[in-house]
CHARMM internal coordinates of N, CA and C (Angstrom, degrees):
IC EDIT
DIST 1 N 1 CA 1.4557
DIST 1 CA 1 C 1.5275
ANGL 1 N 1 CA 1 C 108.06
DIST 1 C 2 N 1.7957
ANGL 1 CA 1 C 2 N 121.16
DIHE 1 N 1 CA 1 C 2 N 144.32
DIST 2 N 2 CA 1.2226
ANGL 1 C 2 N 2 CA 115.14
DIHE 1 CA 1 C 2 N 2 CA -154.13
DIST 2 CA 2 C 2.0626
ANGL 2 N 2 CA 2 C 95.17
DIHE 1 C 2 N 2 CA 2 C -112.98
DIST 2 C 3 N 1.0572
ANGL 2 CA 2 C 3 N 93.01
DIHE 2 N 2 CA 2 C 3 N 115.14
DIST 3 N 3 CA 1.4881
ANGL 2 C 3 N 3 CA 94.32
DIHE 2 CA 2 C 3 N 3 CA 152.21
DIST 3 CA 3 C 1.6229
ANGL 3 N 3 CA 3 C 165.37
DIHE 2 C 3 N 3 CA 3 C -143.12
DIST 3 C 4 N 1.7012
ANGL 3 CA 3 C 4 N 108.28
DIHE 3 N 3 CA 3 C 4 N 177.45
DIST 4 N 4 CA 1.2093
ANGL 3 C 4 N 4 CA 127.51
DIHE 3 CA 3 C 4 N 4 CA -123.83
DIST 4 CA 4 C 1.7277
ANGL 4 N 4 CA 4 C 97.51
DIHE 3 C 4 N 4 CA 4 C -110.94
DIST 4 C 5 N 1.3688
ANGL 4 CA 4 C 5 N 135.76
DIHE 4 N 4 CA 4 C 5 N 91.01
DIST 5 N 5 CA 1.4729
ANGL 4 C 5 N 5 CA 139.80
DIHE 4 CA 4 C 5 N 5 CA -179.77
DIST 5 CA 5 C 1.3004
ANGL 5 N 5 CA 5 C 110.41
DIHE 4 C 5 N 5 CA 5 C -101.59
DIST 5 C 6 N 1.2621
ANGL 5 CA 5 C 6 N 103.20
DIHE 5 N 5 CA 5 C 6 N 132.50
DIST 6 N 6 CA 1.8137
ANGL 5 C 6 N 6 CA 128.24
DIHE 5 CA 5 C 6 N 6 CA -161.10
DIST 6 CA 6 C 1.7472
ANGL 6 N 6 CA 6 C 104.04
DIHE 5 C 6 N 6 CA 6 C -138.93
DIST 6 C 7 N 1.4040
ANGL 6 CA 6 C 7 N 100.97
DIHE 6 N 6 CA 6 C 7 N 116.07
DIST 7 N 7 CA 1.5177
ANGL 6 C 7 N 7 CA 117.20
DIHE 6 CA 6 C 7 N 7 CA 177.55
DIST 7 CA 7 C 1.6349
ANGL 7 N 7 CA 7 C 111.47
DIHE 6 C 7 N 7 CA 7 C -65.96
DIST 7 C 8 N 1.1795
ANGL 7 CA 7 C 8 N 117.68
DIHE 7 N 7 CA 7 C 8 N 109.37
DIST 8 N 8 CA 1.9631
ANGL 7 C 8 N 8 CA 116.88
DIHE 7 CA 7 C 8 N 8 CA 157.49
DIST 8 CA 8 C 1.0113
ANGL 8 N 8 CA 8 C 103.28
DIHE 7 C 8 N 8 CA 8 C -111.47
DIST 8 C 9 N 1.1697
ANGL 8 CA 8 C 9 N 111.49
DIHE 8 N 8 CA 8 C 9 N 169.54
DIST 9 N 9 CA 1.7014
ANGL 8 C 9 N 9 CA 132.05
DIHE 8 CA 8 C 9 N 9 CA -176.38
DIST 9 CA 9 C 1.6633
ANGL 9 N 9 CA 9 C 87.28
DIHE 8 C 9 N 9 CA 9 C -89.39
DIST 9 C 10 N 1.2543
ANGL 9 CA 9 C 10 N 122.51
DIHE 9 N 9 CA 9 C 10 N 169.75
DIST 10 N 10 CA 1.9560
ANGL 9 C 10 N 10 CA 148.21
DIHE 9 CA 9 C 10 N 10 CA 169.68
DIST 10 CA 10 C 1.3865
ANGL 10 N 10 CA 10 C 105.02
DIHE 9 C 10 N 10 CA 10 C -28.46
DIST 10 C 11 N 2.1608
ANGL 10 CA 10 C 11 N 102.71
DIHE 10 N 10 CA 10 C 11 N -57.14
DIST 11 N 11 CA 1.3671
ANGL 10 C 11 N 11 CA 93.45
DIHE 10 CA 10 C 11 N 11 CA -136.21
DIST 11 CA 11 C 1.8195
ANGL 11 N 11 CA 11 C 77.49
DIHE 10 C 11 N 11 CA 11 C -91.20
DIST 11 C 12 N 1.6225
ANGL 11 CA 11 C 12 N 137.61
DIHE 11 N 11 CA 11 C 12 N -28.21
DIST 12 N 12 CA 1.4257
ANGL 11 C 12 N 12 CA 113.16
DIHE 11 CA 11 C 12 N 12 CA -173.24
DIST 12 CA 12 C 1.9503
ANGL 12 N 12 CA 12 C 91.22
DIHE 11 C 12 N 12 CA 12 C -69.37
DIST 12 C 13 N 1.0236
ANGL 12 CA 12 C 13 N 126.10
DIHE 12 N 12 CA 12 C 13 N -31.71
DIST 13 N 13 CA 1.5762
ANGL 12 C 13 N 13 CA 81.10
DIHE 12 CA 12 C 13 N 13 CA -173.38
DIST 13 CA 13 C 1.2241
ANGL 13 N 13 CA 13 C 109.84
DIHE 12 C 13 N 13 CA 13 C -69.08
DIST 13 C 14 N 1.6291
ANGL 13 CA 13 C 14 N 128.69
DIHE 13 N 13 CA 13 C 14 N -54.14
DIST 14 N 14 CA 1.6996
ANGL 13 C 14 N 14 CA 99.27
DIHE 13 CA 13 C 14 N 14 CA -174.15
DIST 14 CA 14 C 1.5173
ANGL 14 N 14 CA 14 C 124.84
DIHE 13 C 14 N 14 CA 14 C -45.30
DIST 14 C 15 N 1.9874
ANGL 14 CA 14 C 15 N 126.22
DIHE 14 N 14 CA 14 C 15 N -24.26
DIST 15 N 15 CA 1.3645
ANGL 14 C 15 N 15 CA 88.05
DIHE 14 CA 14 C 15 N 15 CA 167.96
DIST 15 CA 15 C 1.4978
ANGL 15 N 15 CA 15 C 118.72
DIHE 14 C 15 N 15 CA 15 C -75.90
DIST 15 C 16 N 1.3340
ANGL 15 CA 15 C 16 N 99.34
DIHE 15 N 15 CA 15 C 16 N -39.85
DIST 16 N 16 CA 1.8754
ANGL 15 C 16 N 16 CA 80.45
DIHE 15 CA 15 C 16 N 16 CA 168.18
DIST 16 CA 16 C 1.7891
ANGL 16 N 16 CA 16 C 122.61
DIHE 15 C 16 N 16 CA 16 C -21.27
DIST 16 C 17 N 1.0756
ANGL 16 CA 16 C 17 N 93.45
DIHE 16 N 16 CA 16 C 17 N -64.96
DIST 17 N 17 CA 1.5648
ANGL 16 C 17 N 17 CA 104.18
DIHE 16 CA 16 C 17 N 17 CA -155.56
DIST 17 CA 17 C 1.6560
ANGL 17 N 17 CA 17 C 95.36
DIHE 16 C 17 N 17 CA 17 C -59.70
DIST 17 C 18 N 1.2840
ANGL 17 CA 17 C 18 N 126.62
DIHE 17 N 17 CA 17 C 18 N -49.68
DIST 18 N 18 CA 1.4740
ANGL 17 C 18 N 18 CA 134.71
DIHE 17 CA 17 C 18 N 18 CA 163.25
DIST 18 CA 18 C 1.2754
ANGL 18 N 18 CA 18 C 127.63
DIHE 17 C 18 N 18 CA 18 C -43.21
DIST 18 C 19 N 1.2908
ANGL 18 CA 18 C 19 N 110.92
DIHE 18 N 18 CA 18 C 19 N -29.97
DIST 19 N 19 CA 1.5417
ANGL 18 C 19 N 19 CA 122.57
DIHE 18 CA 18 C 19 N 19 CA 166.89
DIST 19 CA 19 C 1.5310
ANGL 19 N 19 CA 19 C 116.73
DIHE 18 C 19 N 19 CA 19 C -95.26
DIST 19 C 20 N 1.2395
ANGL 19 CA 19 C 20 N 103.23
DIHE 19 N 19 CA 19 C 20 N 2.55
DIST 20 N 20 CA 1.9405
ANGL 19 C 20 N 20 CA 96.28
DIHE 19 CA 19 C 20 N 20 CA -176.91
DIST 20 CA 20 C 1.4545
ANGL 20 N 20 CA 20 C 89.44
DIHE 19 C 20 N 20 CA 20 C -105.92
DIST 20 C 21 N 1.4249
ANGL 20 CA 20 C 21 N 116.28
DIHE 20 N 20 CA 20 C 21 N -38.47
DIST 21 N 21 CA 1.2612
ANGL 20 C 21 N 21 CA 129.71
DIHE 20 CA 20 C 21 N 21 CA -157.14
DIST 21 CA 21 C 1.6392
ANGL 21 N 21 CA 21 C 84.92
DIHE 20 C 21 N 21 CA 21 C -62.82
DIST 21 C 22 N 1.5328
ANGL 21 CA 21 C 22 N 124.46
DIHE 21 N 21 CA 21 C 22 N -57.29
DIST 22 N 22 CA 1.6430
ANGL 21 C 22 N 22 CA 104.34
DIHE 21 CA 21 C 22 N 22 CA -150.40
DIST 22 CA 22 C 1.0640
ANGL 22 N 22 CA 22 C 111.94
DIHE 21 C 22 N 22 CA 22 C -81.32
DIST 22 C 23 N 1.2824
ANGL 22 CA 22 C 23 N 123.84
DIHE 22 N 22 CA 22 C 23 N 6.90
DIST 23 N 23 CA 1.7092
ANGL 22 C 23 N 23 CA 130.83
DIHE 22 CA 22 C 23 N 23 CA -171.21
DIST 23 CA 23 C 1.5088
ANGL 23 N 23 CA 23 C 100.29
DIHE 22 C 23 N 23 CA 23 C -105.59
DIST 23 C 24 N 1.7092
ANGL 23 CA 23 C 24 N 127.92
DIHE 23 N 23 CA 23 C 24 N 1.06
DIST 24 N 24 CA 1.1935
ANGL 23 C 24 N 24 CA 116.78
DIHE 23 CA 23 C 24 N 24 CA -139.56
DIST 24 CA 24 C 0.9516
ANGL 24 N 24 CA 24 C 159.59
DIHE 23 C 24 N 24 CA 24 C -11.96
DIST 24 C 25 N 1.5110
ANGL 24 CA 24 C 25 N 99.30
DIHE 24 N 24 CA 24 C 25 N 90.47
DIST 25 N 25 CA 1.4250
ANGL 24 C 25 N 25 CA 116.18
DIHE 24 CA 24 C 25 N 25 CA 169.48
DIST 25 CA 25 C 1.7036
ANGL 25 N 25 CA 25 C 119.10
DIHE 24 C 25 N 25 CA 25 C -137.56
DIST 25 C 26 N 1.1170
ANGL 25 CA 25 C 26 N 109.94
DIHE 25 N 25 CA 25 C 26 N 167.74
DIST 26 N 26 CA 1.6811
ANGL 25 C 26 N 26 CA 119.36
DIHE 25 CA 25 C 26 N 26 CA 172.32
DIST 26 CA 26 C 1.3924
ANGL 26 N 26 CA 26 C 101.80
DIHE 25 C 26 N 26 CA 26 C -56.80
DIST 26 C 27 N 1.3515
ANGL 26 CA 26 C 27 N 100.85
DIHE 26 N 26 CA 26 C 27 N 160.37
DIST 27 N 27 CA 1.6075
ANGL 26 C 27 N 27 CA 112.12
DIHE 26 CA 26 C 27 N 27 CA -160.40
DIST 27 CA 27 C 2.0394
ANGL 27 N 27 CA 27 C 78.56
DIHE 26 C 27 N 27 CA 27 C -82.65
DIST 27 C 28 N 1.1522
ANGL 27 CA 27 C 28 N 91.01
DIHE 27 N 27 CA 27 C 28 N -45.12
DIST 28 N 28 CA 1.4491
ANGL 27 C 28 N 28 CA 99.11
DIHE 27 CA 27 C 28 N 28 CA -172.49
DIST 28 CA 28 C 1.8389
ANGL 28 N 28 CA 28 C 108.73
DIHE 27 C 28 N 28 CA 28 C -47.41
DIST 28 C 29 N 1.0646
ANGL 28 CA 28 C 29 N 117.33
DIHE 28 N 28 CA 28 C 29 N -37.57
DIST 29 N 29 CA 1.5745
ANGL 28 C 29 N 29 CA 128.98
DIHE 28 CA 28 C 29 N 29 CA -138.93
DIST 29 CA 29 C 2.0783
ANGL 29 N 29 CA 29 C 74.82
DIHE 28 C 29 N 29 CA 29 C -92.49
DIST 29 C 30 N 1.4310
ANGL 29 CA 29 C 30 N 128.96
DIHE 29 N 29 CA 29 C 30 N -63.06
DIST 30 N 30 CA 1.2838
ANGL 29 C 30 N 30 CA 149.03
DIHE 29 CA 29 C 30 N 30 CA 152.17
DIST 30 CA 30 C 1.4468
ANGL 30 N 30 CA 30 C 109.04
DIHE 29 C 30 N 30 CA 30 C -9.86
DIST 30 C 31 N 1.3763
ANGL 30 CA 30 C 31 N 123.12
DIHE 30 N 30 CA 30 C 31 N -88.91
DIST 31 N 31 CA 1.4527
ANGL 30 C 31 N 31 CA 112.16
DIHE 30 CA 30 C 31 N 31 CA 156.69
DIST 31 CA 31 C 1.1536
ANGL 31 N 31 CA 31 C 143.12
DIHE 30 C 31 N 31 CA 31 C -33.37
DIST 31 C 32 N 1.0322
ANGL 31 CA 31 C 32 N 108.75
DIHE 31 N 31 CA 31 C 32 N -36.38
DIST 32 N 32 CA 2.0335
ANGL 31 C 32 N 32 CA 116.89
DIHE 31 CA 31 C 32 N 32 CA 175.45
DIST 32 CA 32 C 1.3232
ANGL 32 N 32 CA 32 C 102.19
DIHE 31 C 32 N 32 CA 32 C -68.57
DIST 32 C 33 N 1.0544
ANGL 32 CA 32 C 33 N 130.13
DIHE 32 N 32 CA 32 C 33 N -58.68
DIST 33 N 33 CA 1.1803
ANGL 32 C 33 N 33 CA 158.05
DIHE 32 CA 32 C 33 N 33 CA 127.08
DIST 33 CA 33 C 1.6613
ANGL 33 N 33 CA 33 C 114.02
DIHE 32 C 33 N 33 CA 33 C 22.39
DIST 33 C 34 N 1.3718
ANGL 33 CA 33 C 34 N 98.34
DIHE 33 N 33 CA 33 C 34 N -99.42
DIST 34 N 34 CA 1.7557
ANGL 33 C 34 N 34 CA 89.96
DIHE 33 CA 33 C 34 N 34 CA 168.81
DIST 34 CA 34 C 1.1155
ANGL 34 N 34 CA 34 C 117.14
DIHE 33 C 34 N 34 CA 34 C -65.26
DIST 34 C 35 N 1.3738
ANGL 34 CA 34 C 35 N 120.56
DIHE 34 N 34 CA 34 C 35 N -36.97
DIST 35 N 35 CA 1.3876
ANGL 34 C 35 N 35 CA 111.87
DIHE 34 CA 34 C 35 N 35 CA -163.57
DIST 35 CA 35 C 1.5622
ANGL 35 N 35 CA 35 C 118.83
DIHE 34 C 35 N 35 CA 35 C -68.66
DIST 35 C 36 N 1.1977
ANGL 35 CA 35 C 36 N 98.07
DIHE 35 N 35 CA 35 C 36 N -16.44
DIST 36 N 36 CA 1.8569
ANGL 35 C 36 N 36 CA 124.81
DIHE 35 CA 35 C 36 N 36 CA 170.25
DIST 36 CA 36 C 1.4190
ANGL 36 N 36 CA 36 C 103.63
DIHE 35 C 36 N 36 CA 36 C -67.67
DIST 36 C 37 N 1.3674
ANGL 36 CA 36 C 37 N 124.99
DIHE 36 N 36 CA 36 C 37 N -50.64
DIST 37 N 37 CA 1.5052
ANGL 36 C 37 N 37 CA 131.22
DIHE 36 CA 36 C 37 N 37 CA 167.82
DIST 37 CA 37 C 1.2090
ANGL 37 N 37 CA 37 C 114.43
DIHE 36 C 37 N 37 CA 37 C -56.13
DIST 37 C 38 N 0.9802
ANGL 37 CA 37 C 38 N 136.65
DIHE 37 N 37 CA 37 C 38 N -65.31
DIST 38 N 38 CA 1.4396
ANGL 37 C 38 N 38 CA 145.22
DIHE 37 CA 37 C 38 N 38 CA 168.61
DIST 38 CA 38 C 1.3800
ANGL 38 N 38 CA 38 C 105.98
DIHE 37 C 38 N 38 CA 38 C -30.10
DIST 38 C 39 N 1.5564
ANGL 38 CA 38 C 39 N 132.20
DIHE 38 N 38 CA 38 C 39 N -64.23
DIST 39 N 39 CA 1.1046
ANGL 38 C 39 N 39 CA 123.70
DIHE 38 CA 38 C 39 N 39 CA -179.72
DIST 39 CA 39 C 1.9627
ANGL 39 N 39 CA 39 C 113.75
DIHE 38 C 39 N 39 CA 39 C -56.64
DIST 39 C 40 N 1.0855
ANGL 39 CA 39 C 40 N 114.17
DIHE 39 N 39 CA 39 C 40 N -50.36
DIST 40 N 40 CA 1.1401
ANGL 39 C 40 N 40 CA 120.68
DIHE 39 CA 39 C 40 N 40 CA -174.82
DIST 40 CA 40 C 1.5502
ANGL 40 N 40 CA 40 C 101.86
DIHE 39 C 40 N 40 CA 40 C -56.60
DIST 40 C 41 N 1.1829
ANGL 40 CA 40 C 41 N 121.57
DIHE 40 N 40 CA 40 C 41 N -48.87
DIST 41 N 41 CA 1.5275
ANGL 40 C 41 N 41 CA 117.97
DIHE 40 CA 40 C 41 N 41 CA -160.39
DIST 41 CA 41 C 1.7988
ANGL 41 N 41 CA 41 C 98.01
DIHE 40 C 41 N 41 CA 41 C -73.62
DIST 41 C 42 N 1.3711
ANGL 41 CA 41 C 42 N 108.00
DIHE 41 N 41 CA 41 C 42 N -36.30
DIST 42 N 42 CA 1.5148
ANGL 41 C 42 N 42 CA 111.94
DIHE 41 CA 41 C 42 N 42 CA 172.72
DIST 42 CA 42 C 1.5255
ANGL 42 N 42 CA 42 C 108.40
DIHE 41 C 42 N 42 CA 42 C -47.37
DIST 42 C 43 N 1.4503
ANGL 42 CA 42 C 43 N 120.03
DIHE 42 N 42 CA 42 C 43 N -79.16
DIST 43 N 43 CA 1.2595
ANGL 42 C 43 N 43 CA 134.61
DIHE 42 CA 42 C 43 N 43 CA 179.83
DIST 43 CA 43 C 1.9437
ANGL 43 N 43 CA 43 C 106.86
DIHE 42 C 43 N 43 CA 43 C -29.85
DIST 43 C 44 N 1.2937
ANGL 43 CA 43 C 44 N 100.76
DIHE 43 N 43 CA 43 C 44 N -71.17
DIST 44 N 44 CA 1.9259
ANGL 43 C 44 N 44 CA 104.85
DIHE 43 CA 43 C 44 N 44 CA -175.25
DIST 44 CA 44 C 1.2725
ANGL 44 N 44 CA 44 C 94.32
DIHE 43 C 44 N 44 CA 44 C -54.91
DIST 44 C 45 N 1.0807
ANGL 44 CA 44 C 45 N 151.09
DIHE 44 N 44 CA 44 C 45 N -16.82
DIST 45 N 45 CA 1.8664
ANGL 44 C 45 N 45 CA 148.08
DIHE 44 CA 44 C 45 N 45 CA 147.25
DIST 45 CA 45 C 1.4649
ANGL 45 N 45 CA 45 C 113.58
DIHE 44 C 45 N 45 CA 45 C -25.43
DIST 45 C 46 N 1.0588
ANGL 45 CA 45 C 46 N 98.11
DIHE 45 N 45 CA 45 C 46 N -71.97
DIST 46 N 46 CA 1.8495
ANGL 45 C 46 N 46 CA 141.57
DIHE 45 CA 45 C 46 N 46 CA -156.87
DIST 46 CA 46 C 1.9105
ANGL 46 N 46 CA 46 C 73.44
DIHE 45 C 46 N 46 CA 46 C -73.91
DIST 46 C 47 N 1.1156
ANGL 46 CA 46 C 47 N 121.54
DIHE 46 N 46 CA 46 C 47 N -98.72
DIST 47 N 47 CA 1.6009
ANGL 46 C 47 N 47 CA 125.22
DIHE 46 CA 46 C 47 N 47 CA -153.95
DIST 47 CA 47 C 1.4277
ANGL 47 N 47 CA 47 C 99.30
DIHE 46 C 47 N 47 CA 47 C -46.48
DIST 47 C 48 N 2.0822
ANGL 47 CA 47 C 48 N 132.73
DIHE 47 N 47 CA 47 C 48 N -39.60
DIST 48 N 48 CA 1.1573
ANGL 47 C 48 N 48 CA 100.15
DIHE 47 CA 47 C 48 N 48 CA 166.64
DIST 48 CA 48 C 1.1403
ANGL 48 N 48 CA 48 C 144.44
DIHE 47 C 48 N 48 CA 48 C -43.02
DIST 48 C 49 N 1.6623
ANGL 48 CA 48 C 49 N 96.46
DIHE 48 N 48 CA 48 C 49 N -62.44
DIST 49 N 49 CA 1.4011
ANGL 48 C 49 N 49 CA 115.35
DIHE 48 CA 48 C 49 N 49 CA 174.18
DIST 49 CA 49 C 1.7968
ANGL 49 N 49 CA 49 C 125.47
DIHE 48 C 49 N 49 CA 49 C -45.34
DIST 49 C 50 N 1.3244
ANGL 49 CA 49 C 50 N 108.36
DIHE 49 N 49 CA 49 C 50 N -42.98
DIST 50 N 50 CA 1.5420
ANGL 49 C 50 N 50 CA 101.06
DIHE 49 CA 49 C 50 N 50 CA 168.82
DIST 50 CA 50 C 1.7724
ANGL 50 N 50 CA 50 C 103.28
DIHE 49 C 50 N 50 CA 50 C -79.06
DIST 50 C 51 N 0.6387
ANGL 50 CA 50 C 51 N 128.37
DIHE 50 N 50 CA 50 C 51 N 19.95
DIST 51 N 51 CA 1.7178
ANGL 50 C 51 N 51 CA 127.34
DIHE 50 CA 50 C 51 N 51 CA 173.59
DIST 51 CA 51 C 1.3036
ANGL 51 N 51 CA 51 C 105.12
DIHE 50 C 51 N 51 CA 51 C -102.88
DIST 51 C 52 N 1.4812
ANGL 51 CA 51 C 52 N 128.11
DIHE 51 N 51 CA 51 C 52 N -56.06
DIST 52 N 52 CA 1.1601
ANGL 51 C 52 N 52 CA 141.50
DIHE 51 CA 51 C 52 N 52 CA -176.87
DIST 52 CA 52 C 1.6816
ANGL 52 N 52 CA 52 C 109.42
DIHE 51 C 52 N 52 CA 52 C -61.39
DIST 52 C 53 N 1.4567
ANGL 52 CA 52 C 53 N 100.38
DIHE 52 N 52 CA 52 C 53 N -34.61
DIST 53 N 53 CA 1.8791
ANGL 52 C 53 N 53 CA 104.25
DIHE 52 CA 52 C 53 N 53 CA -178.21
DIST 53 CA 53 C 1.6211
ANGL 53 N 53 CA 53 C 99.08
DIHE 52 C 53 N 53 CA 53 C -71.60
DIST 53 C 54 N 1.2892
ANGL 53 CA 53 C 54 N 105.09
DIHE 53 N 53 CA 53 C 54 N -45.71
DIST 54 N 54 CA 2.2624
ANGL 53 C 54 N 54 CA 98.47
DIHE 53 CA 53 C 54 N 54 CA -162.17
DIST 54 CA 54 C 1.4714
ANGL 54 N 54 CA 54 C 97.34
DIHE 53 C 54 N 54 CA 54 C -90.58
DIST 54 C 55 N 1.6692
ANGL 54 CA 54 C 55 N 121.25
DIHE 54 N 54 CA 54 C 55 N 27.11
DIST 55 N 55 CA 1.2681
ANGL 54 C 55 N 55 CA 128.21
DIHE 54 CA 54 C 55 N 55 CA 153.52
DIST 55 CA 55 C 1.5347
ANGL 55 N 55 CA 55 C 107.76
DIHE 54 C 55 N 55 CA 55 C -88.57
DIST 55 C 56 N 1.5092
ANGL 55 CA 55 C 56 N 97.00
DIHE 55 N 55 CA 55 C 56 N -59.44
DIST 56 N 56 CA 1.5063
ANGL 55 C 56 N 56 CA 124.65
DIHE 55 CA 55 C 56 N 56 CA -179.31
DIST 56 CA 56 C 2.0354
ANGL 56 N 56 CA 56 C 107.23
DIHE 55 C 56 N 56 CA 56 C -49.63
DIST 56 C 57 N 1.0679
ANGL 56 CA 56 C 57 N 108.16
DIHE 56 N 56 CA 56 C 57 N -52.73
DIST 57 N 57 CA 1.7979
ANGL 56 C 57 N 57 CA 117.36
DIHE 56 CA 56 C 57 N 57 CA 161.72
DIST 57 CA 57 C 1.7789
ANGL 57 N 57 CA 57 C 124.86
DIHE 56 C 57 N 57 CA 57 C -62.81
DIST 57 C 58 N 1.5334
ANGL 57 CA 57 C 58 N 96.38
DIHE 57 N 57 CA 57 C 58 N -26.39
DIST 58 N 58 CA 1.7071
ANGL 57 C 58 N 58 CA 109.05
DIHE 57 CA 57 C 58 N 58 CA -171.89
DIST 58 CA 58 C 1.1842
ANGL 58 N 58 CA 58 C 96.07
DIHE 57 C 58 N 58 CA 58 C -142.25
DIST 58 C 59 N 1.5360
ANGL 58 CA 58 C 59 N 129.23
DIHE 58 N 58 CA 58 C 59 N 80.98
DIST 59 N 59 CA 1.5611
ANGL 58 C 59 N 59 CA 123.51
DIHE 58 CA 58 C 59 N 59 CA 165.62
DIST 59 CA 59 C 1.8247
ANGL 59 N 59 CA 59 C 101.90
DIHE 58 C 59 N 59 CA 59 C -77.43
DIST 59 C 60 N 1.2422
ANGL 59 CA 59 C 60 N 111.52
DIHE 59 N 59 CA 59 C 60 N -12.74
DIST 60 N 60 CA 1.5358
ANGL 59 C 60 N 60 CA 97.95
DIHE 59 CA 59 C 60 N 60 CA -173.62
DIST 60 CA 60 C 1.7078
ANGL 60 N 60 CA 60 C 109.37
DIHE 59 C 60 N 60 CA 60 C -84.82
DIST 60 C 61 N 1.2149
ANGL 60 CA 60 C 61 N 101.67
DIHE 60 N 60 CA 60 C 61 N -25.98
DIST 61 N 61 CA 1.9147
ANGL 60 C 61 N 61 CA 100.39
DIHE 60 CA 60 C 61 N 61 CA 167.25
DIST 61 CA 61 C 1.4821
ANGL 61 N 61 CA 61 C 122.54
DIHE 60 C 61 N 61 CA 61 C -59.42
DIST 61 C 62 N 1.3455
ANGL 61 CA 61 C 62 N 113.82
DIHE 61 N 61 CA 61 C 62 N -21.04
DIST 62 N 62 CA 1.5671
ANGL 61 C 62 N 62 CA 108.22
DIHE 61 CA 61 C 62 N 62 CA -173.50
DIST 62 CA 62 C 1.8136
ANGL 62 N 62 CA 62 C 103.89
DIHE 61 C 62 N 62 CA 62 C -59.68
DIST 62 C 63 N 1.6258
ANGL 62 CA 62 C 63 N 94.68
DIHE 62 N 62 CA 62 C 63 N 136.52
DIST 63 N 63 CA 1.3653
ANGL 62 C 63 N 63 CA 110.08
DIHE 62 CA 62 C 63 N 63 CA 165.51
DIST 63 CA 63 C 1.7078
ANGL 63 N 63 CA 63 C 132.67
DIHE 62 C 63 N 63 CA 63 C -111.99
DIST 63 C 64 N 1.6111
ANGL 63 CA 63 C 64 N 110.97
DIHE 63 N 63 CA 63 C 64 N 127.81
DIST 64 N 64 CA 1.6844
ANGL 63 C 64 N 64 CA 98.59
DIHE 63 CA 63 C 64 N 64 CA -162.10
DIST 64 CA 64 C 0.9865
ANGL 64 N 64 CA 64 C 115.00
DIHE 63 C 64 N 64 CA 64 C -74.20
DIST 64 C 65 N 1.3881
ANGL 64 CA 64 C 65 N 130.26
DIHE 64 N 64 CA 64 C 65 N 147.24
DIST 65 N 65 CA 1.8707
ANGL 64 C 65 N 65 CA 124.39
DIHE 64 CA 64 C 65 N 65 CA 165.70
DIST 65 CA 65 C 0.8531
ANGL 65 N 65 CA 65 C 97.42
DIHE 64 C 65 N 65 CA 65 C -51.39
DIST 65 C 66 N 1.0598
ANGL 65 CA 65 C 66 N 161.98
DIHE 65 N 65 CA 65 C 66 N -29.98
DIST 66 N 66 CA 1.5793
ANGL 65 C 66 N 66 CA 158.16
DIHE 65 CA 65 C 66 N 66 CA -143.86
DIST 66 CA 66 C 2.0537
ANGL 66 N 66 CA 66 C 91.31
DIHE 65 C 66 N 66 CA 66 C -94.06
DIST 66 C 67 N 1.0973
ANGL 66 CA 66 C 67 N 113.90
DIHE 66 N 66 CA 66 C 67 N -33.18
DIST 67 N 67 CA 1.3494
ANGL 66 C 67 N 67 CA 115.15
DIHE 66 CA 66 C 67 N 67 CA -164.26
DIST 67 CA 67 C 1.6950
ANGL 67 N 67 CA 67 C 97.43
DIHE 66 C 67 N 67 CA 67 C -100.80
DIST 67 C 68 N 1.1354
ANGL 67 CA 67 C 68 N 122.09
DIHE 67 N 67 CA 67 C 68 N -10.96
DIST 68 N 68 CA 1.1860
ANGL 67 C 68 N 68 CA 126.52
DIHE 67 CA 67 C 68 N 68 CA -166.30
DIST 68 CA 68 C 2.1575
ANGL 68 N 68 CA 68 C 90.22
DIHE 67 C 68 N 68 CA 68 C -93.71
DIST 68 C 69 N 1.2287
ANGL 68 CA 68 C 69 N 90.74
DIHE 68 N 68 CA 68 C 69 N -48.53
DIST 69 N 69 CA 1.5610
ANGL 68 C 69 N 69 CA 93.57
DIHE 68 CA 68 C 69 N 69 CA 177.98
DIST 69 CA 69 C 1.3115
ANGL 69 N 69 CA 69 C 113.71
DIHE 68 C 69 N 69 CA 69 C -61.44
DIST 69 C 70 N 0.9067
ANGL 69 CA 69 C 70 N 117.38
DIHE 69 N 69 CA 69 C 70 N -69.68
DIST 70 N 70 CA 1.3810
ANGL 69 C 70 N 70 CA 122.90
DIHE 69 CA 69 C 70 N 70 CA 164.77
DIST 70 CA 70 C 2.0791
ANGL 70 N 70 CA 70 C 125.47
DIHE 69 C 70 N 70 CA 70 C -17.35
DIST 70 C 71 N 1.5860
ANGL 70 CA 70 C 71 N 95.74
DIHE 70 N 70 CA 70 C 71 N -42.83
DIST 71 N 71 CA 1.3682
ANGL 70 C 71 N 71 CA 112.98
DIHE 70 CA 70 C 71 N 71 CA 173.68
DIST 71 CA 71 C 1.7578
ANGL 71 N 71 CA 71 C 115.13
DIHE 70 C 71 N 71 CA 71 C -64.09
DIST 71 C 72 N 1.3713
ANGL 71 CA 71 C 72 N 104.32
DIHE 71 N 71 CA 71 C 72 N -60.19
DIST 72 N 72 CA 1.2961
ANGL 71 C 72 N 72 CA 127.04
DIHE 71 CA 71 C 72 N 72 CA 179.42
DIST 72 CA 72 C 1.6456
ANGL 72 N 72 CA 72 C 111.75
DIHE 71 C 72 N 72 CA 72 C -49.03
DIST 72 C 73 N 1.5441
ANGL 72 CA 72 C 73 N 121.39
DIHE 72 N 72 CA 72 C 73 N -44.63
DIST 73 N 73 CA 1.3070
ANGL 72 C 73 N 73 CA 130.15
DIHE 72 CA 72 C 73 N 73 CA -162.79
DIST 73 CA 73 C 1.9453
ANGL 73 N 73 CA 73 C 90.56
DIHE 72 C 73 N 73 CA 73 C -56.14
DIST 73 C 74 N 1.2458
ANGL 73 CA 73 C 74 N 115.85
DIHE 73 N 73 CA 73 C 74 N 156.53
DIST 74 N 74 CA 0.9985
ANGL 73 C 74 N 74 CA 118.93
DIHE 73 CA 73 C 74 N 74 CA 176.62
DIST 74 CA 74 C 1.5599
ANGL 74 N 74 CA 74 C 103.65
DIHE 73 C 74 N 74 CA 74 C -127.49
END
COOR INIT
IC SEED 1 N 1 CA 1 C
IC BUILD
């Protein structure tokens, strides 16, 4: 496993350590953690937003769930 060391000053690591601690988990386990969220929540950003634009360029492509259900029914 590859790792990743990041400078805080005293007082952010004790909240770190205070905030991993009350959720229990490793400060380590905590970081992976959000920082894993962060990327993800970044990314579903990015794919909304270009979803919402080649709606915004192609309102005639949108397809309804209703039509999607409809497809699926056998």
């Amino acid at each position: 496993m590859a790792t990743i060391t990041t400078r805080v000053n005293a007082e952010e690591k004790d909240l770190i350590q205070s905030y991993a601690r009350f959720f229990g988990l490793s400060v380590s386990d905590f970081i992976r953690q959000t920082v894993i969220e962060k990327i993800e929540d970044e990314w579903d950003i990015q794919v909304a937003d270009e979803a919402y634009q080649n709606y915004l360029e192609n309102p005639s492509d949108i397809v309804l769930f209703s039509d999607i259900e409809k497809e699926l029914q056998v």
